[in-house]
Gaussian input, Z-matrix of N, CA and C with variables (Angstrom, degrees):
# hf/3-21g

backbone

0 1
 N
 C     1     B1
 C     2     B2     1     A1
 N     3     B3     2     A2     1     D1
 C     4     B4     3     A3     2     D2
 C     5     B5     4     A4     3     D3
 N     6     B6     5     A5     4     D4
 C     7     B7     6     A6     5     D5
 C     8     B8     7     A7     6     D6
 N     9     B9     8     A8     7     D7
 C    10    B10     9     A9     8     D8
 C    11    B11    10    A10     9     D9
 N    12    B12    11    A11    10    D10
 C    13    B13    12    A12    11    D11
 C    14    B14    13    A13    12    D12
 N    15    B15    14    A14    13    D13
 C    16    B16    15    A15    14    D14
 C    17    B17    16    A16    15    D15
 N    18    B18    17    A17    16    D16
 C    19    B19    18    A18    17    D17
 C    20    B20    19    A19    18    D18
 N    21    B21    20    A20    19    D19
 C    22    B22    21    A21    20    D20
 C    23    B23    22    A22    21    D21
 N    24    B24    23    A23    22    D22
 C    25    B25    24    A24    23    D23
 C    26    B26    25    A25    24    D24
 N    27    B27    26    A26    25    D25
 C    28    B28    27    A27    26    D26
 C    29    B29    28    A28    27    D27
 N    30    B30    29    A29    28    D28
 C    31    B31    30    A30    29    D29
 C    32    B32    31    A31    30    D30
 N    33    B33    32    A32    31    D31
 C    34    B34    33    A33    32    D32
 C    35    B35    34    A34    33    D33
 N    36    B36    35    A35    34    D34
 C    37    B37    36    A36    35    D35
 C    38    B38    37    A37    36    D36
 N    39    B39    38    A38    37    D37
 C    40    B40    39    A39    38    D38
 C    41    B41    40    A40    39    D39
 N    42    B42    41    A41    40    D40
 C    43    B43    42    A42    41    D41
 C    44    B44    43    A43    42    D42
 N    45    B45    44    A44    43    D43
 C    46    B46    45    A45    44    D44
 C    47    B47    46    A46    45    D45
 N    48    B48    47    A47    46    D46
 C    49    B49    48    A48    47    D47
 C    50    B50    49    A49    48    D48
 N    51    B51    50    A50    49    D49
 C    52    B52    51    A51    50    D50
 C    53    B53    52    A52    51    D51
 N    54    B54    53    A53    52    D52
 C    55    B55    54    A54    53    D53
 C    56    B56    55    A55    54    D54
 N    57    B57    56    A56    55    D55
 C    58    B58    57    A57    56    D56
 C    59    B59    58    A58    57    D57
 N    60    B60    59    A59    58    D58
 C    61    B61    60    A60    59    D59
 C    62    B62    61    A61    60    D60
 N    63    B63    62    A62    61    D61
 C    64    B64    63    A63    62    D62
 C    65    B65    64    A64    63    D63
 N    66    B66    65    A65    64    D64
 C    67    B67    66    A66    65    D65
 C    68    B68    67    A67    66    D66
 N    69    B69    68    A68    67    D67
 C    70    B70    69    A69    68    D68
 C    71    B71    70    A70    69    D69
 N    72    B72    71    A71    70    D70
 C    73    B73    72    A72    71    D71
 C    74    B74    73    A73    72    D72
 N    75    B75    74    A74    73    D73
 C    76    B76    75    A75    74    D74
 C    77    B77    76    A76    75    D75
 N    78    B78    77    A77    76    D76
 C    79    B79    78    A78    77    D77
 C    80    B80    79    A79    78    D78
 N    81    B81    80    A80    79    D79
 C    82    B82    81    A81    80    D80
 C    83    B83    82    A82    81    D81
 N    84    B84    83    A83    82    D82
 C    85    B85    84    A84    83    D83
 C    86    B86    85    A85    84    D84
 N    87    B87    86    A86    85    D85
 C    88    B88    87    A87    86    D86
 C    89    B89    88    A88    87    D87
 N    90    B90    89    A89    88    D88
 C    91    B91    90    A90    89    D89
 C    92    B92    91    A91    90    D90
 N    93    B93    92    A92    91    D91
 C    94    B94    93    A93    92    D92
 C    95    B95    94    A94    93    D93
 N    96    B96    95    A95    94    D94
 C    97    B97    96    A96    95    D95
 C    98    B98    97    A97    96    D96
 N    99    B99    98    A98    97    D97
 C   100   B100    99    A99    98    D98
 C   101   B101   100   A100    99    D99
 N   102   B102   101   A101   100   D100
 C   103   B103   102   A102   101   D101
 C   104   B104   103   A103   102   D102
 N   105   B105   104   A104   103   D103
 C   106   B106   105   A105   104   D104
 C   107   B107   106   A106   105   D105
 N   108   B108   107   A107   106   D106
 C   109   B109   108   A108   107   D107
 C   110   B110   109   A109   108   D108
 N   111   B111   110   A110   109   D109
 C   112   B112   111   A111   110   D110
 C   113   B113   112   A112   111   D111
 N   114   B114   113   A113   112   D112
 C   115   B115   114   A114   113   D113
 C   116   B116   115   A115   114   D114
 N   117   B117   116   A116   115   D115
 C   118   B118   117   A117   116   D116
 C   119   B119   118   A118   117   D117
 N   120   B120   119   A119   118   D118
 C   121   B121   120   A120   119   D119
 C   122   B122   121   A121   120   D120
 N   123   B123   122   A122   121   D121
 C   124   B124   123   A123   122   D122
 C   125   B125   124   A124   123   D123
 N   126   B126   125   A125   124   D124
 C   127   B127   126   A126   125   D125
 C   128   B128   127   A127   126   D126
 N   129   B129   128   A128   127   D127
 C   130   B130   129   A129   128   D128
 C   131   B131   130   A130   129   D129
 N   132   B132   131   A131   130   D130
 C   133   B133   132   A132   131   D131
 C   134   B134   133   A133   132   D132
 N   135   B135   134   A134   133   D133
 C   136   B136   135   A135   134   D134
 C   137   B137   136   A136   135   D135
 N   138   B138   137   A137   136   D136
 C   139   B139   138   A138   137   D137
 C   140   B140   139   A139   138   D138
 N   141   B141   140   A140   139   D139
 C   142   B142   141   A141   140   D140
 C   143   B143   142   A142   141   D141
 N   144   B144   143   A143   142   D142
 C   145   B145   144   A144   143   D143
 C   146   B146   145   A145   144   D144
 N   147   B147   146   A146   145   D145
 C   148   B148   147   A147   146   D146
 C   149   B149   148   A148   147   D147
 N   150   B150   149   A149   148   D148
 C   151   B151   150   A150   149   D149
 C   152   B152   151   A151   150   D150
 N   153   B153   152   A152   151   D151
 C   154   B154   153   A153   152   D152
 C   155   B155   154   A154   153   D153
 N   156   B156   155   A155   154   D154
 C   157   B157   156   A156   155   D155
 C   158   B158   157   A157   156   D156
 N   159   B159   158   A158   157   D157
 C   160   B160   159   A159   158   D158
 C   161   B161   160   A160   159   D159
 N   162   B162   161   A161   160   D160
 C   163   B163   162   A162   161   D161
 C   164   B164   163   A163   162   D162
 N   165   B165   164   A164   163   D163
 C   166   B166   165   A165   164   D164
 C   167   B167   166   A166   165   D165
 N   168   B168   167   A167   166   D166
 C   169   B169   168   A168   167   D167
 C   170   B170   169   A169   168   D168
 N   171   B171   170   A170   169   D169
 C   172   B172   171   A171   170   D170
 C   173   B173   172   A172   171   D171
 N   174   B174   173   A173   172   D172
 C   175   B175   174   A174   173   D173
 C   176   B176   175   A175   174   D174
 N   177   B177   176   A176   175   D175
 C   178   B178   177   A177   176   D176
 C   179   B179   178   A178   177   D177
 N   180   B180   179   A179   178   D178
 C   181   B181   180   A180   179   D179
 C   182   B182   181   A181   180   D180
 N   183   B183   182   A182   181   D181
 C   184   B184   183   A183   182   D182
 C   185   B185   184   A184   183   D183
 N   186   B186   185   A185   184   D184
 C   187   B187   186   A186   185   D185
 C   188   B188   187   A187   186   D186
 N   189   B189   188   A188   187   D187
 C   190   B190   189   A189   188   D188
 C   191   B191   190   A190   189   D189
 N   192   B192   191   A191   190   D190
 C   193   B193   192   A192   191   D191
 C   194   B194   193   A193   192   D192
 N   195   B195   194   A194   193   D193
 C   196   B196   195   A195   194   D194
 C   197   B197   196   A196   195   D195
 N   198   B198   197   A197   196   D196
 C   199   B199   198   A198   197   D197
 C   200   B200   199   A199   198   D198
 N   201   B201   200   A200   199   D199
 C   202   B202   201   A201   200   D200
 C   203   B203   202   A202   201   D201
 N   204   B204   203   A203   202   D202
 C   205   B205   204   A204   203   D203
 C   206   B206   205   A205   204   D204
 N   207   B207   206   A206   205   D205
 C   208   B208   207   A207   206   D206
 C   209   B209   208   A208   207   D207
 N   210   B210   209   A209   208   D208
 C   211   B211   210   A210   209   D209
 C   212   B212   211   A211   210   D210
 N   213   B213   212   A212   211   D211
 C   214   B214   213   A213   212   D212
 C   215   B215   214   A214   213   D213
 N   216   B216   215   A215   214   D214
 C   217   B217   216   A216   215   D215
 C   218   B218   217   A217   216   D216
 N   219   B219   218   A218   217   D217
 C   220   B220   219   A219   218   D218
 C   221   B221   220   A220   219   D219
 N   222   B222   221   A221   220   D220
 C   223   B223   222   A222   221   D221
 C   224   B224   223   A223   222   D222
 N   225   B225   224   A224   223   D223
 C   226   B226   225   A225   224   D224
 C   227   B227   226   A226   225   D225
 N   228   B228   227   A227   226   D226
 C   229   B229   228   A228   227   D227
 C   230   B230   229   A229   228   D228
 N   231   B231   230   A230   229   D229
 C   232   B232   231   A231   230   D230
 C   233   B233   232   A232   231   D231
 N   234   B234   233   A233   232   D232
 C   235   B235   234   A234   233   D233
 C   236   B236   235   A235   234   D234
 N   237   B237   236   A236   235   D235
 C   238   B238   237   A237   236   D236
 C   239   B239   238   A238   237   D237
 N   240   B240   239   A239   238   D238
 C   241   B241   240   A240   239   D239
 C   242   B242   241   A241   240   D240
 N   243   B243   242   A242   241   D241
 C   244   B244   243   A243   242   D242
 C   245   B245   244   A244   243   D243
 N   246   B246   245   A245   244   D244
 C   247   B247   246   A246   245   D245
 C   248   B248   247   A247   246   D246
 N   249   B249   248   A248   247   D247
 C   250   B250   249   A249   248   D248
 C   251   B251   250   A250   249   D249
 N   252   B252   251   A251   250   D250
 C   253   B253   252   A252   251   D251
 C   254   B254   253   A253   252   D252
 N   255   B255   254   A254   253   D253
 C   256   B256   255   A255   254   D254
 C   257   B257   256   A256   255   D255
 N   258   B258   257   A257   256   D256
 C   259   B259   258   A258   257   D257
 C   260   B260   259   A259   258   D258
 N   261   B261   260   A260   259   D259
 C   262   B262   261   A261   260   D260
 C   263   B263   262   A262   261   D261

   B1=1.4449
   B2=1.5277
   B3=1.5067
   B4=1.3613
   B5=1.5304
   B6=1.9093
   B7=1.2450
   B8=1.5086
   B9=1.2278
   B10=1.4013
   B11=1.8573
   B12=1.7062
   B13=0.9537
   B14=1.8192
   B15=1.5662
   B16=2.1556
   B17=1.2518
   B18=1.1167
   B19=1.1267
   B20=1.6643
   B21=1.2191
   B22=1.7094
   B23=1.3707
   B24=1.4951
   B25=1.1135
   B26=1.6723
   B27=0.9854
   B28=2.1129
   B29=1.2314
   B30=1.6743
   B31=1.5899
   B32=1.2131
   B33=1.9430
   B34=1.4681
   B35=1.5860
   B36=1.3337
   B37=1.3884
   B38=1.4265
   B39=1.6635
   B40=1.5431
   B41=1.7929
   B42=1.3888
   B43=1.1120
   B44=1.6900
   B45=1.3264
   B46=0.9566
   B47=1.8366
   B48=1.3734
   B49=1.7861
   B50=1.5722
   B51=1.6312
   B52=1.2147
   B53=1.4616
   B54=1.2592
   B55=1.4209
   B56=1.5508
   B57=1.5115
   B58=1.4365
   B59=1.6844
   B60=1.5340
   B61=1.6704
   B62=1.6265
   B63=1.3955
   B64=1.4913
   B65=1.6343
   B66=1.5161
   B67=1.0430
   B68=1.1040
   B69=1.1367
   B70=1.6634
   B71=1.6935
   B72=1.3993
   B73=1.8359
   B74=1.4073
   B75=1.6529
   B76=1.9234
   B77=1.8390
   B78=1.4748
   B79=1.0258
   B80=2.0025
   B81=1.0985
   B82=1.8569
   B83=1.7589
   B84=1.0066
   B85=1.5816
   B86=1.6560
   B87=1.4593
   B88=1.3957
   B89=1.5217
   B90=1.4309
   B91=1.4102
   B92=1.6782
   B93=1.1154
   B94=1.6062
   B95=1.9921
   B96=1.3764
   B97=1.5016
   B98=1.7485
   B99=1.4805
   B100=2.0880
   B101=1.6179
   B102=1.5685
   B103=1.8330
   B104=1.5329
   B105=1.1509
   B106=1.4177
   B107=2.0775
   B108=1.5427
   B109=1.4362
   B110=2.1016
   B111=1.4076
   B112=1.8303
   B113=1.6438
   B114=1.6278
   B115=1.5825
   B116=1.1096
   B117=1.4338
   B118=1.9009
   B119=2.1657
   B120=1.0979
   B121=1.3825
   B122=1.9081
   B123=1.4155
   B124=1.4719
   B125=1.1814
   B126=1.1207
   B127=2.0075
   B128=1.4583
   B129=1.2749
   B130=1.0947
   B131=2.0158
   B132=1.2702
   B133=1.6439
   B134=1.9134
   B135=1.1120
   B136=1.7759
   B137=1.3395
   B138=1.7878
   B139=1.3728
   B140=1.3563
   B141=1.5154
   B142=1.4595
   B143=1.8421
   B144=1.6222
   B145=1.3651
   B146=1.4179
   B147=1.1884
   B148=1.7871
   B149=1.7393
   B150=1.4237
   B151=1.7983
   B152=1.5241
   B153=2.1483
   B154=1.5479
   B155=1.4403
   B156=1.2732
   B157=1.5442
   B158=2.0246
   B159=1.3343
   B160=1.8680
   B161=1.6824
   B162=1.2497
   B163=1.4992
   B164=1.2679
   B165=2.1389
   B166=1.2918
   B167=1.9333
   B168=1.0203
   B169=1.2817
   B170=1.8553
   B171=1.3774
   B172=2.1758
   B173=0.9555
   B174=1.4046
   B175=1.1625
   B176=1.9434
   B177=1.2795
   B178=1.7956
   B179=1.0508
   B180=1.9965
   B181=1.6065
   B182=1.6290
   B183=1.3114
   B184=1.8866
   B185=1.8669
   B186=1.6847
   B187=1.0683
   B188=1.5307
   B189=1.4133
   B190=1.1960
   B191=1.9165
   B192=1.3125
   B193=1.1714
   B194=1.7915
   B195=1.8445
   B196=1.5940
   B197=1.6426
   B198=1.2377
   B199=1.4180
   B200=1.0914
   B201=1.6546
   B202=1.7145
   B203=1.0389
   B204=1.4002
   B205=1.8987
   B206=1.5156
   B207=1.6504
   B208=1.5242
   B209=1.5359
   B210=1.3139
   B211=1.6720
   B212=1.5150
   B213=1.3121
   B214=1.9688
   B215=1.1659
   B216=1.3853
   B217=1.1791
   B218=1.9675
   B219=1.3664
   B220=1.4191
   B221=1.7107
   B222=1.3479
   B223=1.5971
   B224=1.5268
   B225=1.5925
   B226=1.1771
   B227=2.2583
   B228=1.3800
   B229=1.8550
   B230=2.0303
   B231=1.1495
   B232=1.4987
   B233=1.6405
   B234=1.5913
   B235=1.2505
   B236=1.2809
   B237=1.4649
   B238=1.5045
   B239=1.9298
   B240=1.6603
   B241=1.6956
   B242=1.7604
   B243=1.5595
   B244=1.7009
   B245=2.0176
   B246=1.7246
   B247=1.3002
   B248=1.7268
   B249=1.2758
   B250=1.0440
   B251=1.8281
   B252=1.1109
   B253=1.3076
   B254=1.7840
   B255=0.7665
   B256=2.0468
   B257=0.9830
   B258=1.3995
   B259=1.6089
   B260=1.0978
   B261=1.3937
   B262=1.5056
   B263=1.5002
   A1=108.99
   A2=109.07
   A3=122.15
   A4=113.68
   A5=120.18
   A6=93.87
   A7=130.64
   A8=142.71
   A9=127.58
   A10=83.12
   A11=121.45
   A12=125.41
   A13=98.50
   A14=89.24
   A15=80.05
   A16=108.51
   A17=142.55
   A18=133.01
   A19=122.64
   A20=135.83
   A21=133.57
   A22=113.23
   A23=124.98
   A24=123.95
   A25=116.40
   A26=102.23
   A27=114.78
   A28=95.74
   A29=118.91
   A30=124.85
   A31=132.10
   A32=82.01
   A33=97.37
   A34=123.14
   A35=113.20
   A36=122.33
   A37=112.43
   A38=125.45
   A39=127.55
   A40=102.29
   A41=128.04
   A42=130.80
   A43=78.72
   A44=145.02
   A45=152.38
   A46=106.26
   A47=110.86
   A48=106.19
   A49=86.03
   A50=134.04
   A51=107.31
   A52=107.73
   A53=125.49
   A54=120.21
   A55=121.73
   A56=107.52
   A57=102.91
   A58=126.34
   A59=91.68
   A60=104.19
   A61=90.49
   A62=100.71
   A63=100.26
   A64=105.33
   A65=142.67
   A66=115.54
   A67=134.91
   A68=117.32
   A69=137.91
   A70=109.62
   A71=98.35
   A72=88.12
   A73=94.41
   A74=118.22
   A75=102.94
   A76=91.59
   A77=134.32
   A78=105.80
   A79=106.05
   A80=96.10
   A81=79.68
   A82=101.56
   A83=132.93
   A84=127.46
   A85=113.84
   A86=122.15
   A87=135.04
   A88=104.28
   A89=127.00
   A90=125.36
   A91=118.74
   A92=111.77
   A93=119.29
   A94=85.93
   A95=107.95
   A96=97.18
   A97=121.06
   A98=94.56
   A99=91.23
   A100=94.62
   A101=107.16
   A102=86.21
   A103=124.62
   A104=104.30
   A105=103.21
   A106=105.18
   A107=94.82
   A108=105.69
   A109=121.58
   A110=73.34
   A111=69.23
   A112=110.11
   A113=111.44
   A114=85.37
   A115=135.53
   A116=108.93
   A117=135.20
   A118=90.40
   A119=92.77
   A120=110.81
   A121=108.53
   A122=96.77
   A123=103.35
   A124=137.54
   A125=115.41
   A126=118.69
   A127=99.87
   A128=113.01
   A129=129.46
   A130=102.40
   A131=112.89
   A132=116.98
   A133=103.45
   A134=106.47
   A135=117.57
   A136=110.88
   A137=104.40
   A138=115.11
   A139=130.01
   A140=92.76
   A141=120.69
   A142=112.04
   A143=115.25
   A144=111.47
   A145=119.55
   A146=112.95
   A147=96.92
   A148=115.00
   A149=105.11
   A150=125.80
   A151=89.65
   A152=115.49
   A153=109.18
   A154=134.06
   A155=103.91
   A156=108.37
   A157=102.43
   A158=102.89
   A159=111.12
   A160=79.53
   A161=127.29
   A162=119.61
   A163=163.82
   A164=81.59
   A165=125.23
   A166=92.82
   A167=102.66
   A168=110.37
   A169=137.91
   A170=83.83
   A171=117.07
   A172=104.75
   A173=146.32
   A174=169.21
   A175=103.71
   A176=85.42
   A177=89.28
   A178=96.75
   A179=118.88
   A180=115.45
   A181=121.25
   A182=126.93
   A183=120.06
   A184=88.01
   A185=99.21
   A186=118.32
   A187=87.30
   A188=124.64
   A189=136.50
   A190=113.99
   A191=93.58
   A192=125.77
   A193=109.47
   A194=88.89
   A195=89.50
   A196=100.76
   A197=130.90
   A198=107.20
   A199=118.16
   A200=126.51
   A201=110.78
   A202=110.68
   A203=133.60
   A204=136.82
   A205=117.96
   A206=97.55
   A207=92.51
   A208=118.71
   A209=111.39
   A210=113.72
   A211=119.70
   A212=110.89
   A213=111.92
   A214=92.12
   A215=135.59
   A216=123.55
   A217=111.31
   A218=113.17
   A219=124.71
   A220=94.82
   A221=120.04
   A222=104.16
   A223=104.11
   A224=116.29
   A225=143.07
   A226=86.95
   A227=83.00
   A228=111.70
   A229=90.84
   A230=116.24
   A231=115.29
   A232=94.16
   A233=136.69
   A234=112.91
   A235=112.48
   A236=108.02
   A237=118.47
   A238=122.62
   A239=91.94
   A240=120.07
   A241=115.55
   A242=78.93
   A243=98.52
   A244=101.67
   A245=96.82
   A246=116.28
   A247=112.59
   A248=114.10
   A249=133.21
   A250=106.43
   A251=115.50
   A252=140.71
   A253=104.02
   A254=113.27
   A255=126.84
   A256=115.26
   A257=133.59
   A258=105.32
   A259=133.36
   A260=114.31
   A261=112.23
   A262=98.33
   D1=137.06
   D2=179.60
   D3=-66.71
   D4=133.29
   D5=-178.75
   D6=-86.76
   D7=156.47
   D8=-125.07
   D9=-104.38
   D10=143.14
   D11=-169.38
   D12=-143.27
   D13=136.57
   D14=174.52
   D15=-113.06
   D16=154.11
   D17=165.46
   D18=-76.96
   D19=120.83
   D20=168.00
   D21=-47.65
   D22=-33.06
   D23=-168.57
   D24=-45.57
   D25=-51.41
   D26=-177.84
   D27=-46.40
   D28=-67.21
   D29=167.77
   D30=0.91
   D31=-78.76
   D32=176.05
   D33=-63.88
   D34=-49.75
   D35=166.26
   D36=-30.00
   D37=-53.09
   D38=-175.37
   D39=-65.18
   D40=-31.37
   D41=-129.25
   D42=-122.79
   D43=19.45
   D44=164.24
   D45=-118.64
   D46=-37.78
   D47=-161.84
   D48=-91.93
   D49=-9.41
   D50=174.01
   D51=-95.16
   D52=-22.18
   D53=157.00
   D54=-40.57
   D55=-58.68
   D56=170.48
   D57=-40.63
   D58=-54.66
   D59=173.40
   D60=-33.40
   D61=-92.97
   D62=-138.61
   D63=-66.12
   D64=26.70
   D65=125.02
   D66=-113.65
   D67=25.36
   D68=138.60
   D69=-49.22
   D70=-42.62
   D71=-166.60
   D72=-94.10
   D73=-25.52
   D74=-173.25
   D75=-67.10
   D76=-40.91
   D77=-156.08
   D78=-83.45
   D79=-21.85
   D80=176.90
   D81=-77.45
   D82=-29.49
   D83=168.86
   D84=-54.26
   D85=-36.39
   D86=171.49
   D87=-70.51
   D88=-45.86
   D89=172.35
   D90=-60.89
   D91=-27.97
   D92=-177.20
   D93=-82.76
   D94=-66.48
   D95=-168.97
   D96=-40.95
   D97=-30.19
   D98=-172.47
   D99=-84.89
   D100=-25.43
   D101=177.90
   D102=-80.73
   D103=-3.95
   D104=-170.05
   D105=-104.18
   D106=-27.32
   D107=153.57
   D108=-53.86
   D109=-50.59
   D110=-177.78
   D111=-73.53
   D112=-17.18
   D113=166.65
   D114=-95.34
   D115=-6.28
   D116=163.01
   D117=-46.31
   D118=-59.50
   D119=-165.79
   D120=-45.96
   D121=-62.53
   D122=153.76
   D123=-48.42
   D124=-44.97
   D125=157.57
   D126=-42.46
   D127=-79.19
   D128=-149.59
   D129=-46.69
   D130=-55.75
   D131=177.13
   D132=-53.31
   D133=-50.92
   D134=168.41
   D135=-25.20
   D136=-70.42
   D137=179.50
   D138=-38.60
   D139=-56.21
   D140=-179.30
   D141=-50.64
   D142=-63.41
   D143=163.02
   D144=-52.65
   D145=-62.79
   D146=176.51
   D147=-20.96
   D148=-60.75
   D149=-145.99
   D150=-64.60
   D151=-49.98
   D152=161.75
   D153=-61.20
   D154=-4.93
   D155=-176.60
   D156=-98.58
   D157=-32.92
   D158=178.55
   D159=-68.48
   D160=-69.51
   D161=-169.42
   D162=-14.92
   D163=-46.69
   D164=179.41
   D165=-90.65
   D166=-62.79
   D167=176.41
   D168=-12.56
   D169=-69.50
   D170=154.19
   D171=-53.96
   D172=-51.79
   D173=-170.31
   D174=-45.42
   D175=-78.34
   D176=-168.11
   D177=-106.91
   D178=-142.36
   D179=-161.26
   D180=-49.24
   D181=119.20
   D182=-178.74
   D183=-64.24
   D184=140.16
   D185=178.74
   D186=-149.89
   D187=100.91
   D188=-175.63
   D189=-47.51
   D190=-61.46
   D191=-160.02
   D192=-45.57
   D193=-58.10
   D194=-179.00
   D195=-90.68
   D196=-14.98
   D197=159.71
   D198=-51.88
   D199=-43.76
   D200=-174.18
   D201=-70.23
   D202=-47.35
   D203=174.37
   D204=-39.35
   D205=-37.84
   D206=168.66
   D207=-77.86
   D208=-54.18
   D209=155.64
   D210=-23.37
   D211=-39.34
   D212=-178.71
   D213=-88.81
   D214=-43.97
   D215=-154.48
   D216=-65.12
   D217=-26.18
   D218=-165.36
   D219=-102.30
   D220=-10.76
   D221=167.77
   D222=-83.74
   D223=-22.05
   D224=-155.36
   D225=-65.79
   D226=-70.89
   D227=-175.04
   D228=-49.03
   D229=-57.57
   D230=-158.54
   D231=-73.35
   D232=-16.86
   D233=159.65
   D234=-61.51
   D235=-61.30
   D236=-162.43
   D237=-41.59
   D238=-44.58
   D239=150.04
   D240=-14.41
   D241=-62.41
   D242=-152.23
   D243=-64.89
   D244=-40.41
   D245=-176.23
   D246=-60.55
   D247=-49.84
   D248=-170.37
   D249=-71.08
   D250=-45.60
   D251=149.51
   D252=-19.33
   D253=-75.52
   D254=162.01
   D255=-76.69
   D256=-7.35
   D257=136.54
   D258=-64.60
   D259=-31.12
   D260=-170.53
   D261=-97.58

């Protein structure tokens, strides 16, 4: 009787296509993380103009109206913040 021999190759073959997998999935998981970063990122510049625009606002002639819109508009940004915040 022949002595019984397996080949590694299949092995290796499995132990290569699940490597692929998983950086197939780290890099589309890294693509969701920088996009959802860059729109954290975008809030965040949003915020920032509003808060100089409420700033400027107080500042010189009181114009009630668009002071409060800007005021909603940046509780508006600090939800969205908060949301975006748990995406990433």
């Amino acid at each position: 009787m022949k002595k019984f021999r397996y080949s590694m190759e299949n092995i290796l073959q499995i132990k290569i296509k699940l490597e692929d997998q998983a950086k197939i999935a780290y890099s589309e998981a890294r693509t969701r993380l920088t996009r959802e970063e860059q729109k954290l990122e975008a809030l965040r510049t949003q915020k920032a103009n509003y808060e100089d625009k409420l700033r400027v606002l107080t500042i010189s002639k009181l114009d009630m109206v668009e002071i409060r819109q800007c005021g909603d508009a940046i509780e508006i940004i600090k939800y969205k913040f908060k949301i975006q915040i748990i995406q990433v």
